[in-house]
N, CA, C and O atoms as CSV, one atom per row, in Angstrom:
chain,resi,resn,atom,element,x,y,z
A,1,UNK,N,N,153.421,94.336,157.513
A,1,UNK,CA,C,152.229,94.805,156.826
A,1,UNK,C,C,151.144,95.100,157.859
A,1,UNK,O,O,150.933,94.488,158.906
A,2,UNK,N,N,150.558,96.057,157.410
A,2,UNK,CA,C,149.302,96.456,158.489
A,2,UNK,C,C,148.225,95.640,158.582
A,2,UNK,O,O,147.569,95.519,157.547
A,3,UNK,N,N,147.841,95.008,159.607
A,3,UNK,CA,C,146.914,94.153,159.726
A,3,UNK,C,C,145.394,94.304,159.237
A,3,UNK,O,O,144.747,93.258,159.181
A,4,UNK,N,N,144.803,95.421,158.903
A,4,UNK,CA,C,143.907,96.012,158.017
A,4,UNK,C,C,144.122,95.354,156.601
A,4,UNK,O,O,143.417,94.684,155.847
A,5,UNK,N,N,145.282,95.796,156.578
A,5,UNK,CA,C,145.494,95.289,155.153
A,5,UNK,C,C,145.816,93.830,154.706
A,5,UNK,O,O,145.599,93.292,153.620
A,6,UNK,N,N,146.249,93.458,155.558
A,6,UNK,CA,C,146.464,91.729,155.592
A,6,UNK,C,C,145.059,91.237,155.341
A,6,UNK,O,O,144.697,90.610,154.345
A,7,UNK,N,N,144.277,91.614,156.413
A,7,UNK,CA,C,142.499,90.855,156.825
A,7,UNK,C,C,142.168,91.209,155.468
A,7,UNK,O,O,141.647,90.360,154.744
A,8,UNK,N,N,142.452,92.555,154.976
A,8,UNK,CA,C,141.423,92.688,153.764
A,8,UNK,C,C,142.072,91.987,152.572
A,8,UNK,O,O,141.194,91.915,151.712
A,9,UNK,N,N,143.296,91.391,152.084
A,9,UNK,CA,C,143.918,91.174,151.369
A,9,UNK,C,C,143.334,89.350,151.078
A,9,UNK,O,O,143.093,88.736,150.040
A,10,UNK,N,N,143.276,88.922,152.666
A,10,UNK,CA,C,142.668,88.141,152.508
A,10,UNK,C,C,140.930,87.289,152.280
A,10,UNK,O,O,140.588,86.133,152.030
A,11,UNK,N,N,140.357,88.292,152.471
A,11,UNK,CA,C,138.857,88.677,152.552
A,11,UNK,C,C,138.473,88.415,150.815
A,11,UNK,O,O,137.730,87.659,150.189
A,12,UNK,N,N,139.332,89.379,150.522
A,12,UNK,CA,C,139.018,89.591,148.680
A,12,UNK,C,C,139.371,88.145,148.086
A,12,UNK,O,O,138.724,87.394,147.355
A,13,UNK,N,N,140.922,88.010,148.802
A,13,UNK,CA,C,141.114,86.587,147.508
A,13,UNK,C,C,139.502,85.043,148.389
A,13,UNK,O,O,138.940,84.110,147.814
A,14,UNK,N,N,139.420,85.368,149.338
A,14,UNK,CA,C,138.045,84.479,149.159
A,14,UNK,C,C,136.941,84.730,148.919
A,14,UNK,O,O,135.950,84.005,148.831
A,15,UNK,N,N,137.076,85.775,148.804
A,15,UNK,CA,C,135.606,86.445,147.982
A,15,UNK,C,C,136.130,86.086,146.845
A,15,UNK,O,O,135.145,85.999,146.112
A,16,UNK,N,N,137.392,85.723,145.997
A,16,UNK,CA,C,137.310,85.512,144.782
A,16,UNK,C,C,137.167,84.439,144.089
A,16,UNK,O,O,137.056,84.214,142.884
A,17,UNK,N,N,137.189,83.687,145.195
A,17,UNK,CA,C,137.650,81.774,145.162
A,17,UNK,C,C,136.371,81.503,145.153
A,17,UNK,O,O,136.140,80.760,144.199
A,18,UNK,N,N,135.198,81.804,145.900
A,18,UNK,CA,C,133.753,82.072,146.387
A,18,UNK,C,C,132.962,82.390,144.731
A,18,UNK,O,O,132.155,81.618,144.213
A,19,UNK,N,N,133.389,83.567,144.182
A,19,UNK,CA,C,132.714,83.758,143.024
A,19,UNK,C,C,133.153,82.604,141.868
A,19,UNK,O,O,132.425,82.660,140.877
A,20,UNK,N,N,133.988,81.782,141.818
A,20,UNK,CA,C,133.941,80.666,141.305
A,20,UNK,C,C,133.416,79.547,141.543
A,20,UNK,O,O,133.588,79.005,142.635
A,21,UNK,N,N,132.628,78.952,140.506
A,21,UNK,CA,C,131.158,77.809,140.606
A,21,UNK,C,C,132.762,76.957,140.831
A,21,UNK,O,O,133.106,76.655,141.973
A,22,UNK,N,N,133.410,76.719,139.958
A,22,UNK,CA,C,134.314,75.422,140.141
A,22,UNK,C,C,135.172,74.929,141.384
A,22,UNK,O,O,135.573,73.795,141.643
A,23,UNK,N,N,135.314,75.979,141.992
A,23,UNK,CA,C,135.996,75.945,143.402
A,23,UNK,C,C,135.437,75.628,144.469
A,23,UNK,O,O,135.034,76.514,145.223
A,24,UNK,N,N,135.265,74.112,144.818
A,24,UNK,CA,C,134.442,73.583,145.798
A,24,UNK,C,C,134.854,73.976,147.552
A,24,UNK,O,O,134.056,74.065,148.485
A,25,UNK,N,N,136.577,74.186,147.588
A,25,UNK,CA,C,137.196,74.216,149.080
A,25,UNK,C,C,138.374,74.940,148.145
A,25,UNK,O,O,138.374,74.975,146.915
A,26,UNK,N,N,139.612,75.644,149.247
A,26,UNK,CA,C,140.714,75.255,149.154
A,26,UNK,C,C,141.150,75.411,150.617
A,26,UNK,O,O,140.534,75.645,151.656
A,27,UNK,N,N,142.903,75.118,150.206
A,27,UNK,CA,C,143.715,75.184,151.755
A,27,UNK,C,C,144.626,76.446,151.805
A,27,UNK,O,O,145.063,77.009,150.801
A,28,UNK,N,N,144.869,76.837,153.131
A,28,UNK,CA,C,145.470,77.986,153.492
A,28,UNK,C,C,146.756,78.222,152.551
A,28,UNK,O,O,146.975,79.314,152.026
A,29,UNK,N,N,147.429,77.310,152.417
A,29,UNK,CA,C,148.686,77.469,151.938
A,29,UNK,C,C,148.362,78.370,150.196
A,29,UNK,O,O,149.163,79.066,149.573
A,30,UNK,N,N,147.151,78.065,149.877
A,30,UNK,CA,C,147.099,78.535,148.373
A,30,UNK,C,C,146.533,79.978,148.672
A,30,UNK,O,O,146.470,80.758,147.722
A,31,UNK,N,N,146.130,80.378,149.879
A,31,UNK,CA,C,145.951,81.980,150.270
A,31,UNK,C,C,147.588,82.719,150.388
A,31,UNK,O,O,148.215,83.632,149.850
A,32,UNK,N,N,147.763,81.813,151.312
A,32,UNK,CA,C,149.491,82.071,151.616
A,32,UNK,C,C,150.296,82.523,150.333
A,32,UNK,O,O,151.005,83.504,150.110
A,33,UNK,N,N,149.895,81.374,149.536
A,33,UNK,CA,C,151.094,81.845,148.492
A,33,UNK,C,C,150.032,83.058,147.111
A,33,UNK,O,O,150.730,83.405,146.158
A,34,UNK,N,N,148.971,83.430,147.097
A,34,UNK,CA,C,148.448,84.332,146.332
A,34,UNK,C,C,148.521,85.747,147.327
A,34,UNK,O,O,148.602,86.829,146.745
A,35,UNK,N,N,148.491,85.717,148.834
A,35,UNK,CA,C,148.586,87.116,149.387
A,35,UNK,C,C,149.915,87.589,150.369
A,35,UNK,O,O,150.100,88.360,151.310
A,36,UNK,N,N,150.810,86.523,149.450
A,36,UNK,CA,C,152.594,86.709,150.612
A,36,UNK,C,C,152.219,86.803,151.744
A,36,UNK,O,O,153.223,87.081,152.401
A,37,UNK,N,N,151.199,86.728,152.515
A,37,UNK,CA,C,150.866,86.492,154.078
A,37,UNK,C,C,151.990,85.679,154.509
A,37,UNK,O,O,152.951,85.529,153.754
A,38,UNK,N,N,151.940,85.004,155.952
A,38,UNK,CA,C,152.712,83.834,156.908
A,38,UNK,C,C,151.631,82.902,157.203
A,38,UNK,O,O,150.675,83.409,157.790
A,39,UNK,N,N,151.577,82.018,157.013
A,39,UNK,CA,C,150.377,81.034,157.230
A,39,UNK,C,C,149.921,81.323,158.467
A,39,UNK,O,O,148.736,81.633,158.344
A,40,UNK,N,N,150.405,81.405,160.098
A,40,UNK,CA,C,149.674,81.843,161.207
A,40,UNK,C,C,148.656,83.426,160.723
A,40,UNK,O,O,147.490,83.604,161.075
A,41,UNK,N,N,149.305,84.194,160.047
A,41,UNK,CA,C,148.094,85.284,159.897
A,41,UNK,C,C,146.266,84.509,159.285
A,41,UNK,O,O,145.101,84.552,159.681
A,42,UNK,N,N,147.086,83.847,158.080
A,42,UNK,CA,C,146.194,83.167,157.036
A,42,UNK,C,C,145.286,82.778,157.834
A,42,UNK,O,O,144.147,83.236,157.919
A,43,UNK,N,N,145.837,81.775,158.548
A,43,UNK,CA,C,145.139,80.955,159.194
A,43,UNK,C,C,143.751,81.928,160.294
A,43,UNK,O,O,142.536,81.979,160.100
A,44,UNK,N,N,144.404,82.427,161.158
A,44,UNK,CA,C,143.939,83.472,161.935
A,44,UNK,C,C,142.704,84.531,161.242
A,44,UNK,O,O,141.833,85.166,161.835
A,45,UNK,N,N,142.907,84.475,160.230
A,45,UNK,CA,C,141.837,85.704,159.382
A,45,UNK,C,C,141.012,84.633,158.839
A,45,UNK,O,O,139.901,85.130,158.654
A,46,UNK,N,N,141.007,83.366,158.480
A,46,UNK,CA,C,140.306,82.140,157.844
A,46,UNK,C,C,139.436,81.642,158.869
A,46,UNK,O,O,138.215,81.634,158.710
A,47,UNK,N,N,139.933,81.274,159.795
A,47,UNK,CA,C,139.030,80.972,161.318
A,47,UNK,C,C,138.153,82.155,161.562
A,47,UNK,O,O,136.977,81.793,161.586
A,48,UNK,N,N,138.302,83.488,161.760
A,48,UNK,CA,C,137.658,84.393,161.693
A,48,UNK,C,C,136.344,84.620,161.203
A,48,UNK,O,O,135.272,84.980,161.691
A,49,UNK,N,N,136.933,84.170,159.648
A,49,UNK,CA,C,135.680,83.417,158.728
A,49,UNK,C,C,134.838,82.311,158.992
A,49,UNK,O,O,133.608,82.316,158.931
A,50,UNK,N,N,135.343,81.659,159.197
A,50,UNK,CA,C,134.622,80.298,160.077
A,50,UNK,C,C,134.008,80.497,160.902
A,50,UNK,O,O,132.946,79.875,160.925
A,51,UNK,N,N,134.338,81.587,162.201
A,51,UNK,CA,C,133.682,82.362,163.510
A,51,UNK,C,C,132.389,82.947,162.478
A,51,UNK,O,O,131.211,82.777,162.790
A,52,UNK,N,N,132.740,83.533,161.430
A,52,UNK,CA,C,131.529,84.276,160.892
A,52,UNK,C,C,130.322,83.692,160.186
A,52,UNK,O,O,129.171,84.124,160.117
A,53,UNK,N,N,130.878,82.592,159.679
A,53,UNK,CA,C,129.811,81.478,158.960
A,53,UNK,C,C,129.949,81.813,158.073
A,53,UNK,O,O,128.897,81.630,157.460
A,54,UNK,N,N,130.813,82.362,157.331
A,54,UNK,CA,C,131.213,82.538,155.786
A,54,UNK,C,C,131.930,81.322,155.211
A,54,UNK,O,O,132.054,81.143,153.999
A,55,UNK,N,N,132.336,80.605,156.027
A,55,UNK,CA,C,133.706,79.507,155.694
A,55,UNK,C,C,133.062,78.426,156.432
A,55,UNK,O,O,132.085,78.764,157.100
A,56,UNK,N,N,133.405,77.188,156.454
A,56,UNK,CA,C,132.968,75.799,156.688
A,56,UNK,C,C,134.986,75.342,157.056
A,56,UNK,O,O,135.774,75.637,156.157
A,57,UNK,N,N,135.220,75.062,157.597
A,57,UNK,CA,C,136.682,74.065,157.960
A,57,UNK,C,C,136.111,72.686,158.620
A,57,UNK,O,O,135.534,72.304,159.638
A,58,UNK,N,N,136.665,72.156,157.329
A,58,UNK,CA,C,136.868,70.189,157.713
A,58,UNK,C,C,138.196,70.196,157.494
A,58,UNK,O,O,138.853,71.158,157.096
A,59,UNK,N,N,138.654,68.936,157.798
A,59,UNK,CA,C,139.996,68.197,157.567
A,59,UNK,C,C,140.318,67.356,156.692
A,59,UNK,O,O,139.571,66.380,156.763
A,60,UNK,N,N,141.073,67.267,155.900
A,60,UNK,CA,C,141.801,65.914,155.383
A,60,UNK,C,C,142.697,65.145,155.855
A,60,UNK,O,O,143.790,65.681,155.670
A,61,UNK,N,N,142.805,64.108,156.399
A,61,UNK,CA,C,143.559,63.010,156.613
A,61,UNK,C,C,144.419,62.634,155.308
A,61,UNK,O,O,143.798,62.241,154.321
A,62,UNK,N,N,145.754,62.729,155.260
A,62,UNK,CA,C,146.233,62.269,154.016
A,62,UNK,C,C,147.420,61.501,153.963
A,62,UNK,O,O,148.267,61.777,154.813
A,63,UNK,N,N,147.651,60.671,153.222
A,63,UNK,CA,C,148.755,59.516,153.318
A,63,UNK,C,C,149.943,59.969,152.515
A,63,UNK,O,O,150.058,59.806,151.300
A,64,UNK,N,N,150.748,60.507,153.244
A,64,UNK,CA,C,152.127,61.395,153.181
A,64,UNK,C,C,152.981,60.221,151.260
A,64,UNK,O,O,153.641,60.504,150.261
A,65,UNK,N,N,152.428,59.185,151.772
A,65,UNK,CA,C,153.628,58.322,151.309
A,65,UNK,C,C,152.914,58.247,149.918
A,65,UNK,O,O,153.616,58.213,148.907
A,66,UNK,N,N,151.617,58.221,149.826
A,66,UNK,CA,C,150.779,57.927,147.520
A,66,UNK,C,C,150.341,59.434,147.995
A,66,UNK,O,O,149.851,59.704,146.898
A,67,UNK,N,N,150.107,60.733,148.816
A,67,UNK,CA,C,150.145,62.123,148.482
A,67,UNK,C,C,148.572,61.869,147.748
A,67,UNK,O,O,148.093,62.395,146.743
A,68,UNK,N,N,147.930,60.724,148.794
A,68,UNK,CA,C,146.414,60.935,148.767
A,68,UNK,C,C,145.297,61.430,150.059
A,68,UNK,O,O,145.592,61.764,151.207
A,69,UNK,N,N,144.425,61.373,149.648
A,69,UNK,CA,C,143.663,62.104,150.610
A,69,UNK,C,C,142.769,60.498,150.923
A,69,UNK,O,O,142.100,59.817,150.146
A,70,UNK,N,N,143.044,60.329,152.114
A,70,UNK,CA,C,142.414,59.049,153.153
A,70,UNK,C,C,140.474,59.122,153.563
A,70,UNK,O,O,139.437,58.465,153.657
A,71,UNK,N,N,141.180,60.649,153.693
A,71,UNK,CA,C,139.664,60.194,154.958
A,71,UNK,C,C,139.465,62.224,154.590
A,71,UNK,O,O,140.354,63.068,154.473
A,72,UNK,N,N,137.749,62.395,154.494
A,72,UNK,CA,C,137.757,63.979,155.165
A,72,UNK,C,C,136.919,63.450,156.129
A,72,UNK,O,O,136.325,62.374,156.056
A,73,UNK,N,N,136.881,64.654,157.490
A,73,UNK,CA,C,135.982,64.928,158.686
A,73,UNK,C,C,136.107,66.452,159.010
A,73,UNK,O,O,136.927,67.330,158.740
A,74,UNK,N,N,134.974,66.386,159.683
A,74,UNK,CA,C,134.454,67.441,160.720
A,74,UNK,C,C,135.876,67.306,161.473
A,74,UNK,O,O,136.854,68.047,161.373
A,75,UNK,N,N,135.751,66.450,162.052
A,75,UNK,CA,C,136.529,66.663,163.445
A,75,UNK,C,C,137.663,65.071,163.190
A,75,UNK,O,O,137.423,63.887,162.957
A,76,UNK,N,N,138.996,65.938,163.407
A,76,UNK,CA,C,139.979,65.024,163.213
A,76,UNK,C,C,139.679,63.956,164.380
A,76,UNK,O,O,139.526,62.741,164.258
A,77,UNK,N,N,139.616,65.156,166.158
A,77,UNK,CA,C,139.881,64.045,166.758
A,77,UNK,C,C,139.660,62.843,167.053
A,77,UNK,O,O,140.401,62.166,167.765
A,78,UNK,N,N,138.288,62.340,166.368
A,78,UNK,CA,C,137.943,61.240,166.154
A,78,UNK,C,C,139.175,60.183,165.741
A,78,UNK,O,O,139.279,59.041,166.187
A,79,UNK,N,N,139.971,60.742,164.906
A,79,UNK,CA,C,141.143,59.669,164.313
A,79,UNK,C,C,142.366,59.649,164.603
A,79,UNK,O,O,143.161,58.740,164.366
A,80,UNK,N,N,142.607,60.872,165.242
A,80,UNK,CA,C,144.112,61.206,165.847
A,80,UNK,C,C,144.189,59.981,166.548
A,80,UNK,O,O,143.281,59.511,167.234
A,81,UNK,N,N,145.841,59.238,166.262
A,81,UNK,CA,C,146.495,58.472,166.979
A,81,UNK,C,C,146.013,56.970,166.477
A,81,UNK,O,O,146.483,55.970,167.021
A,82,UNK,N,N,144.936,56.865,165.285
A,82,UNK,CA,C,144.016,55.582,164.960
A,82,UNK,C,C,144.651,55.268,163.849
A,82,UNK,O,O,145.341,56.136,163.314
A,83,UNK,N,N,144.539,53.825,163.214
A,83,UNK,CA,C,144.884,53.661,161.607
A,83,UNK,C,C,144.043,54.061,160.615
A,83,UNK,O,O,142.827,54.185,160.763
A,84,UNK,N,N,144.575,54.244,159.722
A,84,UNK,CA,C,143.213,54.521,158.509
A,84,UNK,C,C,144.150,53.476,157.879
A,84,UNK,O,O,145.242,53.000,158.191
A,85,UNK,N,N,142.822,53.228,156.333
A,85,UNK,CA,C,143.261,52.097,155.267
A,85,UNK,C,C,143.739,53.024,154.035
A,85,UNK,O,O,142.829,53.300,153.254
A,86,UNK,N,N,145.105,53.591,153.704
A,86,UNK,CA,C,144.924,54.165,152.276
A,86,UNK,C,C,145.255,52.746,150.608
A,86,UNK,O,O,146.185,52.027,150.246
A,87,UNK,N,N,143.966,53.030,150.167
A,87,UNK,CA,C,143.656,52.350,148.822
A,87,UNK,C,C,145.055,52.617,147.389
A,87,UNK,O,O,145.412,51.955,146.414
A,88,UNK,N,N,145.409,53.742,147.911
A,88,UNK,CA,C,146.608,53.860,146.917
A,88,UNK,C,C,147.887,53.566,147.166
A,88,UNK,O,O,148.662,53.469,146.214
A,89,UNK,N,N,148.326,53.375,148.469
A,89,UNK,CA,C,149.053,52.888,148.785
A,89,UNK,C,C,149.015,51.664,149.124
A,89,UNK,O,O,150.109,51.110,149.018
A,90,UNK,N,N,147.968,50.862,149.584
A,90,UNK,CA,C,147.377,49.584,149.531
A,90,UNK,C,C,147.962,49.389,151.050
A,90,UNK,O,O,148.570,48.323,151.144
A,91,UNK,N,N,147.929,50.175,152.302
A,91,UNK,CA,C,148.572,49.750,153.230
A,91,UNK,C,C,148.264,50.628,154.360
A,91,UNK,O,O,148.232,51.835,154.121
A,92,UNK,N,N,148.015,50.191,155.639
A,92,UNK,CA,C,147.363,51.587,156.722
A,92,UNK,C,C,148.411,52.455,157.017
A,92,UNK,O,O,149.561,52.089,156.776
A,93,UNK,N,N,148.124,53.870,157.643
A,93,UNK,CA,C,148.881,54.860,158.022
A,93,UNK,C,C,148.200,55.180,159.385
A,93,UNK,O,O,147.105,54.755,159.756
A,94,UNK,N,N,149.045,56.006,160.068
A,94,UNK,CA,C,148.793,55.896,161.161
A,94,UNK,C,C,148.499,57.510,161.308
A,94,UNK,O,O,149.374,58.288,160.928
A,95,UNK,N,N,147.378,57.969,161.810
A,95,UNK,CA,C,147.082,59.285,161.788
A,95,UNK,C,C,147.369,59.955,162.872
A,95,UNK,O,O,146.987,59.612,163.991
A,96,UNK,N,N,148.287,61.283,162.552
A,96,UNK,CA,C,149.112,62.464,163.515
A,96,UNK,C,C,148.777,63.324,163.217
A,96,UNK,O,O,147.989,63.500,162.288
A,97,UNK,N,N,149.406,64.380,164.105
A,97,UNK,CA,C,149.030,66.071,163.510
A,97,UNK,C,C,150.010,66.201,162.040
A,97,UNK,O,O,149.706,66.957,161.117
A,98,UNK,N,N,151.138,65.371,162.040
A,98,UNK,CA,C,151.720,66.407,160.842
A,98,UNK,C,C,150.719,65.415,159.417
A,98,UNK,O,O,151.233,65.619,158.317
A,99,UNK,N,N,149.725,64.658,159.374
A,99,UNK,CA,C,148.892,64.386,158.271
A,99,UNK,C,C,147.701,64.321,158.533
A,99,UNK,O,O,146.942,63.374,158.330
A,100,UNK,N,N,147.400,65.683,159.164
A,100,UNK,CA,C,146.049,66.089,159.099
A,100,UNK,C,C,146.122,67.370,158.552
A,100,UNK,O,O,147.068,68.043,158.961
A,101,UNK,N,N,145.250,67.974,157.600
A,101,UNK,CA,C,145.327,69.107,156.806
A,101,UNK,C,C,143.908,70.053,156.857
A,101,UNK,O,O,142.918,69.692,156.221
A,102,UNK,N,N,143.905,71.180,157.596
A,102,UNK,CA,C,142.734,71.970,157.190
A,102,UNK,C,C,142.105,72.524,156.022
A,102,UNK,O,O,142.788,73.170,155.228
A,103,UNK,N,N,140.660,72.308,155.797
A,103,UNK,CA,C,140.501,72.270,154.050
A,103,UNK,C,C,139.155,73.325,154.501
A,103,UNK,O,O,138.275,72.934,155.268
A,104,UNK,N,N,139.166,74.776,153.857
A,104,UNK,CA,C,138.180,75.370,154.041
A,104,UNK,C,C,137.085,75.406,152.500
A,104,UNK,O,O,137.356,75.458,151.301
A,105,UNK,N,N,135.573,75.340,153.399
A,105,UNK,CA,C,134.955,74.782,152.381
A,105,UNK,C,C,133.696,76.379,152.489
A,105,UNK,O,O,133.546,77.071,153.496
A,106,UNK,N,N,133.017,76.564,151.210
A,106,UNK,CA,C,132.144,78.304,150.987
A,106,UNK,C,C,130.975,78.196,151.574
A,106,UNK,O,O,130.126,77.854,150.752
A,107,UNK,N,N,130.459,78.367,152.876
A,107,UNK,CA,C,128.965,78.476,153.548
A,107,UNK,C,C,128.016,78.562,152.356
A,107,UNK,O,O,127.941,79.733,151.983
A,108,UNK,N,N,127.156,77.617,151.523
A,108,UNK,CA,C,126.293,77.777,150.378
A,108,UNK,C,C,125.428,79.542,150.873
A,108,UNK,O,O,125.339,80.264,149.880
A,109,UNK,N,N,125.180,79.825,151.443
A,109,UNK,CA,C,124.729,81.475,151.711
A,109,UNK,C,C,125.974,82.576,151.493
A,109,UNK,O,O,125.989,83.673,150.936
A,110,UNK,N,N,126.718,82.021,151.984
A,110,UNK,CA,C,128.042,83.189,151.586
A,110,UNK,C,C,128.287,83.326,150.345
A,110,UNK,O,O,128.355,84.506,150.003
A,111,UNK,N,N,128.517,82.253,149.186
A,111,UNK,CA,C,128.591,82.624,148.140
A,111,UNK,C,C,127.508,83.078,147.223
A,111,UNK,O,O,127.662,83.608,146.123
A,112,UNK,N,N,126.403,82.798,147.821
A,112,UNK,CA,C,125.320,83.224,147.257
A,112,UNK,C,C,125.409,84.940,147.381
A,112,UNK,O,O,125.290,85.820,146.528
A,113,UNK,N,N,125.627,84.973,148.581
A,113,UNK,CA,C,126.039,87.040,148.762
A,113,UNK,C,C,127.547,87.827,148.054
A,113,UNK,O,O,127.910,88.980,147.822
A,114,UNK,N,N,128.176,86.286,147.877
A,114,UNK,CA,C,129.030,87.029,146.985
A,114,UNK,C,C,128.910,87.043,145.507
A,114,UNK,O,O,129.314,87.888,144.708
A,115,UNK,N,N,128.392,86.145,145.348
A,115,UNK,CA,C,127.814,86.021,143.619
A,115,UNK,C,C,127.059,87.401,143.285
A,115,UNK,O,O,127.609,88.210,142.537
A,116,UNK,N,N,125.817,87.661,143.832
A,116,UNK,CA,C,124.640,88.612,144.208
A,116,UNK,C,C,125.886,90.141,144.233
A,116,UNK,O,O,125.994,90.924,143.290
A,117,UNK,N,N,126.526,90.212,145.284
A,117,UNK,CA,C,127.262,91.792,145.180
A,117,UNK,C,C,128.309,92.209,144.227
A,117,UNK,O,O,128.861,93.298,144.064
A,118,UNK,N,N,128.527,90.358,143.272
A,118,UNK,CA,C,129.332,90.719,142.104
A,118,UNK,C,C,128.250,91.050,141.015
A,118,UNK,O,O,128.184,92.180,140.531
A,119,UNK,N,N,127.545,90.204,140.702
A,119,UNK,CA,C,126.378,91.229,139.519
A,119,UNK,C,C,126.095,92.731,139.693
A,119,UNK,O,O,126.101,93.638,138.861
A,120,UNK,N,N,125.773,92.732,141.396
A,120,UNK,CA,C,125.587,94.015,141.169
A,120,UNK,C,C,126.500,95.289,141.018
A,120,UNK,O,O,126.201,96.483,141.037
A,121,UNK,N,N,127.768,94.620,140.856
A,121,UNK,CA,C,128.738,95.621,141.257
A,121,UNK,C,C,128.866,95.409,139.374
A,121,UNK,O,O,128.734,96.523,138.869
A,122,UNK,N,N,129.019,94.623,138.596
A,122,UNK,CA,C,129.109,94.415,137.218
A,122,UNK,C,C,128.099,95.292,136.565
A,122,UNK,O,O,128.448,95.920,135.566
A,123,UNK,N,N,126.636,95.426,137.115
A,123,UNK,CA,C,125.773,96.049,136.526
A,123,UNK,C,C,125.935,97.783,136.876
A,123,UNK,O,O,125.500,98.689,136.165
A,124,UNK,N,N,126.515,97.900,137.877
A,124,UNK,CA,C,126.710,99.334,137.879
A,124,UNK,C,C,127.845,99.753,137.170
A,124,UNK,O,O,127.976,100.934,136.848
A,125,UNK,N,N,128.898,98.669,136.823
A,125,UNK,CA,C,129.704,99.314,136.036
A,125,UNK,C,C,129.308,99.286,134.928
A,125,UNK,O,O,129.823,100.159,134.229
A,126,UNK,N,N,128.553,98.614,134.399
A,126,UNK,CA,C,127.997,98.855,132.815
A,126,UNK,C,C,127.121,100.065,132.808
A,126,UNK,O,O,127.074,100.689,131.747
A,127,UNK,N,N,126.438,100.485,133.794
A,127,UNK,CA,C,125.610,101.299,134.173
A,127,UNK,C,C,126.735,102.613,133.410
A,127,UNK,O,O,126.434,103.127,132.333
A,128,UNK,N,N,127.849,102.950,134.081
A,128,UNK,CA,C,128.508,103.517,134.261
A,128,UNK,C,C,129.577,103.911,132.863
A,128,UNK,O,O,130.118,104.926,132.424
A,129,UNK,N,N,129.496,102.402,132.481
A,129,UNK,CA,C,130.230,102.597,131.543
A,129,UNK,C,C,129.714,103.425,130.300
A,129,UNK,O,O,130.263,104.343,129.691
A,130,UNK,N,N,128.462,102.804,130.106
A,130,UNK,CA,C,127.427,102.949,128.999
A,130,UNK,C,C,127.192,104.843,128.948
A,130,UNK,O,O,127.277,105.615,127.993
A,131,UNK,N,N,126.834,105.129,130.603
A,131,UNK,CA,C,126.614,106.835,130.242
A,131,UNK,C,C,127.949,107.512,129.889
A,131,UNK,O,O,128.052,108.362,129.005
A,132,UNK,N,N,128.985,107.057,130.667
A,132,UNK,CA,C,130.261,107.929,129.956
A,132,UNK,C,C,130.434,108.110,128.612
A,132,UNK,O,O,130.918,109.113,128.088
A,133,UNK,N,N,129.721,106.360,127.628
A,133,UNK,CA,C,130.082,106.830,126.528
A,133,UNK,C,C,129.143,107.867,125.787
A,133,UNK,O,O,129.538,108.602,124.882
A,134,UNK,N,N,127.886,107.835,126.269
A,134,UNK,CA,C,126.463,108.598,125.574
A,134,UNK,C,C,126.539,109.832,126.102
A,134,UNK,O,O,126.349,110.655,125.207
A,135,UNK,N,N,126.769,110.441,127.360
A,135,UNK,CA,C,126.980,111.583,127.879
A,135,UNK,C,C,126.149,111.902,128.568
A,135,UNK,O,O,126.036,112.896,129.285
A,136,UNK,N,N,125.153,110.600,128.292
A,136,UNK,CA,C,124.093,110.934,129.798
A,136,UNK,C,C,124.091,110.447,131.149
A,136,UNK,O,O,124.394,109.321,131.542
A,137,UNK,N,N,123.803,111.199,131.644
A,137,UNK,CA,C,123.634,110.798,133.331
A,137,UNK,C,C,122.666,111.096,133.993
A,137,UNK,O,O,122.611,110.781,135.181
């Protein structure tokens, strides 16, 4: 796939995740599987975002074994190689790369510009809609 089209494929589905109040973060893998991307592209066009200040990336620490979430941070390396306490499993885990998880979270200004260019893109289509049916323009 053409890389134009990848970046933009992925651009839209977080501009779409963005225009939802309920959608606080998500993770690459749920881009992955809505734009058939390869997670290294995903990833690569998501950081991008992050470079841009559209996107926020923290981590989750998560305990493979109760498939809970331990700990979030800024910055893993603080914990790489340390114990954490998980409460659902009632027992420490020992934190690695394969249970640390990147969790991208919406720059409160970014969605504000995407909220803002969806009204206005809604109001011109009513705009639009409304004269086709009256015949004025």
């Amino acid at each position: 796939m053409n890389e134009h089209l990848s970046r933009y494929k992925v651009e839209k589905y977080v501009e779409q995740l963005a225009s939802q109040p309920i959608v606080k973060s998500f993770n690459p893998s749920a881009v992955c599987k809505k734009t058939n991307l390869p997670l290294k592209v995903v990833l690569s066009y998501l950081n991008s975002l992050v470079d841009q200040n559209k996107l926020v990336l923290r981590y989750e620490i998560r305990c493979l074994s109760g498939n809970s979430v331990v700990k979030k941070t800024d910055n893993y390396m603080e914990y790489l190689g340390k114990e954490l306490y998980c409460y659902y499993c009632d027992d420490y885990i020992s934190v690695t790369t394969g249970n640390i998880f990147p969790i991208y979270h919406f720059n409160p200004e970014y969605r504000k510009v995407v909220n803002e260019n969806l009204t206005s893109s809604l109001k011109k289509k009513r705009k639009l809609h409304i004269s086709e049916l009256t015949g004025c323009y």
